[in-house]
C-alpha positions in Angstrom: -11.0 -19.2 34.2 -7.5 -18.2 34.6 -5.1 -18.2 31.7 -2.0 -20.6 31.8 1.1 -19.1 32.3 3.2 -18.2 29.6 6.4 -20.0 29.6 9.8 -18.6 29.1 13.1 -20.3 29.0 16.2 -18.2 29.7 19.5 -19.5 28.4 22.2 -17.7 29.8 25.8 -18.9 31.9 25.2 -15.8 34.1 21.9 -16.8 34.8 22.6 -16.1 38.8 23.3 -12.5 38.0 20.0 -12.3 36.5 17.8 -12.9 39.2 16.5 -9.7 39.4 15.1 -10.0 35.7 13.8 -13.8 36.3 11.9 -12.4 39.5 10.9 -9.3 37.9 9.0 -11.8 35.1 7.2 -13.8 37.3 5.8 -11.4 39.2 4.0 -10.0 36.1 3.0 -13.9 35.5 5.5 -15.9 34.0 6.5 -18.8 34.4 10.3 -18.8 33.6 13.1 -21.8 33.2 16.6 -20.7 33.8 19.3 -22.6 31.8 22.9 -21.8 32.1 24.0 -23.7 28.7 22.9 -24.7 25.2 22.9 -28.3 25.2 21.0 -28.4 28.5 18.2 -26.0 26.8 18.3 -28.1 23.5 17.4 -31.3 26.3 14.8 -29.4 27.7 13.4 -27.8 24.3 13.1 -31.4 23.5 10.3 -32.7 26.4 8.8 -29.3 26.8 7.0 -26.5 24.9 8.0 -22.9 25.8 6.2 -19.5 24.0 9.8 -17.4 24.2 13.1 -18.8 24.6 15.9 -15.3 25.7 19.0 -16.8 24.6 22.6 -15.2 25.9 24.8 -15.5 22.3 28.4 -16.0 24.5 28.6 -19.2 26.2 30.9 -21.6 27.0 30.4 -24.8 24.7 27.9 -24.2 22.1 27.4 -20.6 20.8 24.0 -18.8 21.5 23.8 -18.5 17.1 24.7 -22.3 17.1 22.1 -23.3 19.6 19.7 -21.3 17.3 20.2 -22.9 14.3 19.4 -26.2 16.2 16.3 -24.7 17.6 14.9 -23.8 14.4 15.7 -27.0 13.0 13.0 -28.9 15.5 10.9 -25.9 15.7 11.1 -23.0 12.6 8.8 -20.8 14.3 9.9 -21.1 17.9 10.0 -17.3 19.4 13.8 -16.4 20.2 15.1 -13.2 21.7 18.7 -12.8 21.5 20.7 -11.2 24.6 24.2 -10.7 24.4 27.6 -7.9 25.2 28.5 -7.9 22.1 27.5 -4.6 20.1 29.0 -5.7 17.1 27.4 -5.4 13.5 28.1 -9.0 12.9 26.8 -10.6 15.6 23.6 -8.3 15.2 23.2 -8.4 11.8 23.3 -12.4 12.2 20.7 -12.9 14.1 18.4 -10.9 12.5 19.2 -12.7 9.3 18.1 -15.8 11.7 14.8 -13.9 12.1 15.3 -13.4 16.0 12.1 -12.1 17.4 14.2 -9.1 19.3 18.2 -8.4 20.0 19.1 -7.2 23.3 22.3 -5.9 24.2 23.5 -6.4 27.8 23.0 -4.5 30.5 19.5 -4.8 30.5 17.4 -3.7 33.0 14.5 -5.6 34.0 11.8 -3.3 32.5 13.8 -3.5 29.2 13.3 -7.3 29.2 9.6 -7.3 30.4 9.0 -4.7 27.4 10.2 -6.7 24.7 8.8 -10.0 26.1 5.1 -8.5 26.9 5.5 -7.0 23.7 6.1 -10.3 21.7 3.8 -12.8 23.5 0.9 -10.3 24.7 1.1 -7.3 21.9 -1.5 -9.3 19.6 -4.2 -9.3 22.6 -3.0 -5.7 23.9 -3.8 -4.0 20.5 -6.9 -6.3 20.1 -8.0 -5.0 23.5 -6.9 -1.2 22.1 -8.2 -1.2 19.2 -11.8 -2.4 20.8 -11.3 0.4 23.5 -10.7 2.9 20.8 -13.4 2.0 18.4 -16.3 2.0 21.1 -15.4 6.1 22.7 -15.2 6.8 19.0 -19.0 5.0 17.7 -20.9 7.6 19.2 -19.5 10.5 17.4 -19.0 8.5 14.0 -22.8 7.5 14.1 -23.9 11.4 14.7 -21.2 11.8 11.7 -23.1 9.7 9.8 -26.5 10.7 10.5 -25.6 14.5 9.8 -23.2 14.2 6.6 -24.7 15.9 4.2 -21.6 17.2 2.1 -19.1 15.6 -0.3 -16.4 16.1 2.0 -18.3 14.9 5.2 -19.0 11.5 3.2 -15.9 11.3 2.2 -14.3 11.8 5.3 -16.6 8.8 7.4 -16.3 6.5 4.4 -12.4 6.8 4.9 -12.4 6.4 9.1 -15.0 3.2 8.3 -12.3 1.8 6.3 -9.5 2.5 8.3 -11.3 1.3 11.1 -12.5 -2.0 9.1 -8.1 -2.6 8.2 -7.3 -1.8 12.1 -10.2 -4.1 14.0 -9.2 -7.0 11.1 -5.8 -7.0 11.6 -6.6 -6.9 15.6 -8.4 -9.8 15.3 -11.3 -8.2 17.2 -13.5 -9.4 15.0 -16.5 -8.9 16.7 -16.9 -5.3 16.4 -16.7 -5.5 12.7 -20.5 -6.4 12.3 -20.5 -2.7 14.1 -18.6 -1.1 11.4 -20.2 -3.2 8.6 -23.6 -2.1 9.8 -22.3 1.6 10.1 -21.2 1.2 6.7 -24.4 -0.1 5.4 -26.4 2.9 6.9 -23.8 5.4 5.1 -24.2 3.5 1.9 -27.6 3.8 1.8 -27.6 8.2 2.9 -24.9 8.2 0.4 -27.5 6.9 -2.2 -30.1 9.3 -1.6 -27.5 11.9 -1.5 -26.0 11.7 -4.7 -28.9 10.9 -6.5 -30.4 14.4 -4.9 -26.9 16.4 -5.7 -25.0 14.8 -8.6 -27.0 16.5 -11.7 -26.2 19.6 -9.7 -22.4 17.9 -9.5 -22.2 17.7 -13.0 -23.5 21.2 -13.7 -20.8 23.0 -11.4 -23.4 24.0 -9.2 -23.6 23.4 -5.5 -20.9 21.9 -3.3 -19.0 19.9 -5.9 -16.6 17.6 -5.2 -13.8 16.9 -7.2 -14.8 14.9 -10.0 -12.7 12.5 -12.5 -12.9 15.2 -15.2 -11.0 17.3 -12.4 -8.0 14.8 -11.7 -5.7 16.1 -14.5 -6.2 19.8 -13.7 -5.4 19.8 -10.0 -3.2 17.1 -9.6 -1.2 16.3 -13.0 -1.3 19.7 -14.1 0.9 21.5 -11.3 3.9 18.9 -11.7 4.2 19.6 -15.3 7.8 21.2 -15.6 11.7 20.2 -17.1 11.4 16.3 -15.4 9.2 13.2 -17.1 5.9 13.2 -14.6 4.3 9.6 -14.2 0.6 9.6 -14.4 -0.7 5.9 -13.2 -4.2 4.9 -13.4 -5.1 1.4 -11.2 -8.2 0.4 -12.6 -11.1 -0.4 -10.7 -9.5 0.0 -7.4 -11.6 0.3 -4.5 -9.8 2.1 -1.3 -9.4 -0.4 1.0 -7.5 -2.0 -1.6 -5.1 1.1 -1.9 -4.2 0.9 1.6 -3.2 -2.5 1.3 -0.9 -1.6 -1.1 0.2 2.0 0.1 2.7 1.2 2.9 4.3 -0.9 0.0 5.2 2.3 -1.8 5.9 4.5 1.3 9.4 2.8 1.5 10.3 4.6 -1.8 7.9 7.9 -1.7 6.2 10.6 0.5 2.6 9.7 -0.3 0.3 12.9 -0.3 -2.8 10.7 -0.5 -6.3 12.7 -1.3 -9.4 11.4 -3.3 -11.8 12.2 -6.0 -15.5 11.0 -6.8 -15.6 8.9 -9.9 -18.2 10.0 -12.6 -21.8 8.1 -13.1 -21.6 5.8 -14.4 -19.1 4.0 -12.4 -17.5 2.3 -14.9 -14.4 2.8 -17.2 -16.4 3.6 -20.9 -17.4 7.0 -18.9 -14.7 7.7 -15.5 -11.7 6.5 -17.1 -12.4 8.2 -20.4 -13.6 11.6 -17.9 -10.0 11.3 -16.3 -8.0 11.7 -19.5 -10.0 14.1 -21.4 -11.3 16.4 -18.7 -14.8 15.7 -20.3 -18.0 14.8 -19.4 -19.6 12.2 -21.7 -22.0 13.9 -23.8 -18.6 16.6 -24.5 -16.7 13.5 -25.5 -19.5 12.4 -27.9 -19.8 15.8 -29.4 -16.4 16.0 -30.3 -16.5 12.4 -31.4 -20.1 11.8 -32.6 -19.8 8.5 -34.3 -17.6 6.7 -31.8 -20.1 7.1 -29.1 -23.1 4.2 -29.4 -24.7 3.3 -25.7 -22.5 0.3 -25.6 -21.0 -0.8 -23.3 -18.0 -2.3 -24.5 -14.8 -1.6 -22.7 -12.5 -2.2 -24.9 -13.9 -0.1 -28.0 -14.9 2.9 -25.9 -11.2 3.2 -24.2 -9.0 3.1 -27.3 -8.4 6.7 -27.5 -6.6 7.6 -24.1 -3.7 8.5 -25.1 -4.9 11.4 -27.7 -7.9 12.3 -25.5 -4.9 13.4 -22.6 -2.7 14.9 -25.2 -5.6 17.4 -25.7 -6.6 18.2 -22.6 -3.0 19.1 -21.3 -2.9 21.2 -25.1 -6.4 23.1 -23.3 -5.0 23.1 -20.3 -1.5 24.4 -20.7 -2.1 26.4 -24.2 0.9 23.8 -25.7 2.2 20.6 -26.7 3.0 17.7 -23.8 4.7 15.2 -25.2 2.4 12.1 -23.8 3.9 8.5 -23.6 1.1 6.4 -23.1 1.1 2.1 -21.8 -1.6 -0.2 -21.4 -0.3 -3.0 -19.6 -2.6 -6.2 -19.2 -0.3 -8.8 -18.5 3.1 -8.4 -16.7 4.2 -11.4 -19.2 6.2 -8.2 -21.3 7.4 -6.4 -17.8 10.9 -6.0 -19.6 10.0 -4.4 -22.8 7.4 -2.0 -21.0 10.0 -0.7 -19.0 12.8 -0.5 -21.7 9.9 1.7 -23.9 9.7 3.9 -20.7 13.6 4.5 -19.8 13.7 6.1 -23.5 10.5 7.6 -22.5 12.0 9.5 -19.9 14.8 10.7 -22.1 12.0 13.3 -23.6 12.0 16.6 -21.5 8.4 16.9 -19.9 7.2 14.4 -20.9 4.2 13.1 -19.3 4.3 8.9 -19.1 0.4 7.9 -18.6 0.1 4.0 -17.8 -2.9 2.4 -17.6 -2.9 -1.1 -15.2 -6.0 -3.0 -16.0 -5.0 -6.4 -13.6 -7.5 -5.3 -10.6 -10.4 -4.9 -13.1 -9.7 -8.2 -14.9 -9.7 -9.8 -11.4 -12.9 -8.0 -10.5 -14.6 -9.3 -13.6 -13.0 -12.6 -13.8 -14.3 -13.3 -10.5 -17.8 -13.6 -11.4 -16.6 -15.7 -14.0 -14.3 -18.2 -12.3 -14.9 -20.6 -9.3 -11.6 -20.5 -8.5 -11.3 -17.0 -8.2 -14.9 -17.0 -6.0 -13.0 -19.0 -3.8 -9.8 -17.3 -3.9 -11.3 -14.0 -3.6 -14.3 -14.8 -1.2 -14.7 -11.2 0.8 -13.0 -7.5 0.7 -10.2 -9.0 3.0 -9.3 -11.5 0.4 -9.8 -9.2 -2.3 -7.5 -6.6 -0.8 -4.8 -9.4 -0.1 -5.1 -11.2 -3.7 -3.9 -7.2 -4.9 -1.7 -6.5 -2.6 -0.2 -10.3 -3.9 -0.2 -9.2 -7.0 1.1 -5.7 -6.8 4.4 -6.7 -5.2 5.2 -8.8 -7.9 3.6 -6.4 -10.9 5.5 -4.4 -13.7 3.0 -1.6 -11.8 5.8 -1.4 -8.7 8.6 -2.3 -10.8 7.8 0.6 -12.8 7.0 2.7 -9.8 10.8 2.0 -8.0 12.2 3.0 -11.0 10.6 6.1 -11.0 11.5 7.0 -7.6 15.5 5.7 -7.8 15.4 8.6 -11.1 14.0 10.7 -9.0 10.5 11.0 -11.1 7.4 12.1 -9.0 3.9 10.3 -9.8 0.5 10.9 -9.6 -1.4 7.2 -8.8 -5.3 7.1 -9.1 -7.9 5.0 -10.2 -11.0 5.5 -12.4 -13.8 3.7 -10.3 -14.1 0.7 -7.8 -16.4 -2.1 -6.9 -18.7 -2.9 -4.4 -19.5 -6.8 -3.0 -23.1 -6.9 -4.7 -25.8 -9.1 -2.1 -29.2 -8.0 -3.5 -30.7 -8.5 -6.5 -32.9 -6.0 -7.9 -35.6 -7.1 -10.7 -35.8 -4.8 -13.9 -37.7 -5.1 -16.7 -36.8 -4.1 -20.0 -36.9 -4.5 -23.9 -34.2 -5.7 -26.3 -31.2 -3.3 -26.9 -30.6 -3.1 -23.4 -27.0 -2.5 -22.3 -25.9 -5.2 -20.5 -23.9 -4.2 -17.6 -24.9 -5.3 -13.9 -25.3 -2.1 -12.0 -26.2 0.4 -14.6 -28.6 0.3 -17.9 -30.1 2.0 -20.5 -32.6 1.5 -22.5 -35.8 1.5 -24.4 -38.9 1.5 -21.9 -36.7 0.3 -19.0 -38.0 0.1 -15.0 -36.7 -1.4 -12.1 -39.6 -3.0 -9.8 -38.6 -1.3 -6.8 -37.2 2.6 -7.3 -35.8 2.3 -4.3 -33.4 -0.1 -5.5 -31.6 2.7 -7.7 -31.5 5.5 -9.6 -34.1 6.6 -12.6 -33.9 9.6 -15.3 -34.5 9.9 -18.9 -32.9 12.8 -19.1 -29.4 12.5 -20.0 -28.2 15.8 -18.7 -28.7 14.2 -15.2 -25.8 12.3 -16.0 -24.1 14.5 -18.8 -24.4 11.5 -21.4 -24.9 11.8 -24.8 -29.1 12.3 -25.8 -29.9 8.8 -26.9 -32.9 8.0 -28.8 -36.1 9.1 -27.5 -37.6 7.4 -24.6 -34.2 6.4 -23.5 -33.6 5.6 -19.6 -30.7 5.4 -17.5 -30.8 3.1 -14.5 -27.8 3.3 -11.9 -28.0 0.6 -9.1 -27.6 1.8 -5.1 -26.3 0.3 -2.2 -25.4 -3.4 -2.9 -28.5 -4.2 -5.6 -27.8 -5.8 -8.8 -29.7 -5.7 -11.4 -31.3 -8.7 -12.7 -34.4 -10.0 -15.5 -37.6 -11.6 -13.8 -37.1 -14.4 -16.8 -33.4 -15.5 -15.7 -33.9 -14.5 -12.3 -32.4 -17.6 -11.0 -29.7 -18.0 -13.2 -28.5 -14.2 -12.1 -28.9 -14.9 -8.5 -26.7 -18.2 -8.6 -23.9 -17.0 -10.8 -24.1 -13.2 -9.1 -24.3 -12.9 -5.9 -21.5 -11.7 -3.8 -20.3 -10.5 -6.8 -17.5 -7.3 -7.1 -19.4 -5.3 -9.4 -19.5 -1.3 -10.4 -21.4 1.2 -12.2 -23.6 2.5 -10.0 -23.7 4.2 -6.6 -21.9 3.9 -3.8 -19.3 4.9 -1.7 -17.0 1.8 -2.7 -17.7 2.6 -6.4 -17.1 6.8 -6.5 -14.9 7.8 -3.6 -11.7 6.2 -4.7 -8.2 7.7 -4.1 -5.8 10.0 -5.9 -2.1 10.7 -4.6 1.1 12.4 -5.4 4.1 10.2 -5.0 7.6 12.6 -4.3 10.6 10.5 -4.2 12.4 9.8 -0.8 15.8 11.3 -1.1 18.5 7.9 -1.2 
């Protein structure tokens, strides 16, 4: 079956000496209307529906800006290419502000026109058609990727093209070859699994092909920018990637963006990677040099309340002096004006390093389980990565950041962990004292019912933890699992399932991004 033609109406008084153009369209399938003034075109807009109107701005009788404005009255989101002489700013400059699809100055030559007008009504199905084109001569050679990765870097580096290729078939609309990528990216979460539970106690013992871990971040990305000029050190939590490439091209505008990763520390969650990033530290050094703070909990809010002087201390290791270390936790962006009045005095301090902390995506993350609402709001990654980017454009997060670019402050933006859409439920089995988290546990004769749902040591060096007492185990979920008790088994499916959760495994949870922001010169 044939597709209709697509119909254009040309407004323009020298519409005879345009009959090269009009013929040039319909040969390529058009079906064009020629109107030589406004008022006739605002008849005809009336009776008839057209997908691109090319209107000529100087006319006798009604203007071609005029004859806009009443367009957009009856139809806000009719398709209008202006064509005109005039090369003024003004005339320009208006009718972008009237959100023009295109401006085209006269003389155009046919090809120009056809260029802008296949571009506007066929450029959604072109780079649908491209991006499918693209993604099937590239499958072959991403699935031997996949099947031979067997480095940090080579996961790494086919977790990142899935995504990319996951944001580029989405915004495409082909969205039938995302069950391709989704299935790729199932297999690779599941060798990435096996992987890390084979390498990562070698990992955490420097041995090996080691990645650069959270206790790494400060030392090879903060630590080089250290100089005369305040350096901003931002930490999103609990952001995954695809989420950071939502909100990246935001903060292109105002910065060269070096982007780069790291692989977040086991267990995936902030007590033990966020507390890794500012100390340089594994657990079990942390709880050495802090032996009462450290009890197996897992609360959040107890475990993180010593950023700030855990980072003061690693850059006095690191740099063999005093940093002077202004540290923000921002939770709400209710306070968005004091927060940034603290950090314009903040900046007055030479060297100093400002550390912010931006806990919105993990309240989201965890509030989502909690909230129908936010279920609904946040169904799938692609609402998940729009309910940030939502939120980031209006934050004290980018307010903070263009600030620090107009001043001319560069910044180094990570995150500590990020989630993973949990489908599975995996049965463990397990006595009181059990921490409580979804995706990672320890405890006192704990087992999961199927090992192959995740990963199982009692010995804490596997994970550099603390020794707990004896018998202690350490569960860490894999692929999608979440962990679950055969007596509530119900009640954890139901409230759940298709959950964003972390702490355990995956490339979602441990591959997250890390990236120097240098200011664009204004």
């Amino acid at each position: 079956m044939r597709r209709a033609a697509r119909r254009i109406l040309w407004v323009d008084d020298e519409i005879d000496l345009l009959r090269p153009h009009l013929l040039f369209l319909q040969q390529r399938g058009y079906h064009v209307d020629a109107i030589t003034n406004g008022d006739d075109a605002l008849a005809l807009l009336r009776g008839h529906a057209y997908d691109l109107i090319l209107l000529d701005e100087q006319m006798p009788g009604r203007r071609g800006l005029e004859v806009l404005e009443l367009i957009r009255r009856d139809d806000p989101y009719a398709r209008v290419v202006m064509v005109t002489k005039s090369e003024e700013d003004r005339t320009m400059t208006e009718a972008i502000g009237r959100q023009v699809e295109a401006y085209l100055v006269k003389p155009t030559s046919p090809r120009q026109v056809l260029s802008v007008v296949t571009r506007i009504l066929e450029g959604s199905s072109i780079q649908q058609q491209r991006a499918a084109q693209d993604f099937a001569a590239r499958w072959p050679a991403l699935a031997r990727h996949r099947e031979r990765a067997s480095s940090p870097s080579a996961f790494a580096r086919i977790y990142q093209e899935l995504v990319d290729w996951h944001l580029r078939l989405e915004r495409a609309g082909e969205t039938g070859l995302l069950t391709t990528v989704e299935s790729l990216h199932h297999d690779l979460r599941h060798d990435f699994g096996r992987y890390v539970t084979r390498e990562y106690p070698r990992w955490v013992r420097a041995q090996g092909d080691t990645p650069e871990l959270s206790v790494d971040v400060v030392e090879r990305r903060l630590l080089p920018l250290l100089g005369r000029d305040p350096v901003y050190f931002v930490v999103l939590d609990c952001m995954r990637l695809d989420q950071w490439r939502a909100i990246s091209p935001l903060l292109g505008e105002f910065f060269d963006v070096d982007e780069g990763y790291h692989y977040s520390i086991l267990p995936t969650a902030t007590p033990y990677a966020r507390n890794a990033i500012f100390s340089g530290l594994f657990p079990d050094e942390i709880a050495r040099d802090r032996p009462r703070w450290w009890d197996f909990s897992d609360d959040e809010g107890s475990m993180n309340a010593f950023e700030d002087e855990m980072l003061r201390e690693q850059l006095h290791r690191l740099t063999g002096r005093k940093i002077p270390v202004h540290y923000e936790k921002v939770f709400t962006d209710r306070n968005e004006a004091q927060v940034r009045g603290r950090l314009r005095s903040a900046t007055q301090v030479r060297g100093t390093v400002i550390a912010m902390v931006f806990n919105f995506v993990d309240l989201m993350t965890h509030g989502r389980s909690e909230s129908p609402i936010l279920m609904e709001v946040a169904r799938d990654e692609a609402a998940l990565r729009q309910l940030t980017r939502s939120w980031f454009e209006r934050s004290t997060a980018f307010s903070v950041l263009k600030e620090a670019a107009a001043q001319g402050h560069r910044v180094v933006l990570t995150t500590d962990h990020g989630s993973i859409h949990c489908k599975r439920p995996a049965t463990v089995y397990a006595r009181r004292g059990v921490t409580a988290s979804l995706r990672y546990k320890m405890g006192h004769s704990l087992r999961a019912q199927d090992p192959r749902t995740a990963f199982t040591t009692q010995r804490a060096s596997d994970l550099r933890l603390p020794p707990g007492p004896p018998a202690t185990t350490c569960l860490v979920a894999l692929d999608d699992y979440f962990f679950v008790y055969p007596t509530k088994l119900r009640e954890y499916q139901r409230r759940y399932r298709n959950s964003f959760l972390h702490g355990g495994i995956s490339p979602e949870e441990m591959i997250v991004p890390v990236a120097v922001l240098r200011p664009r010169p204004r």
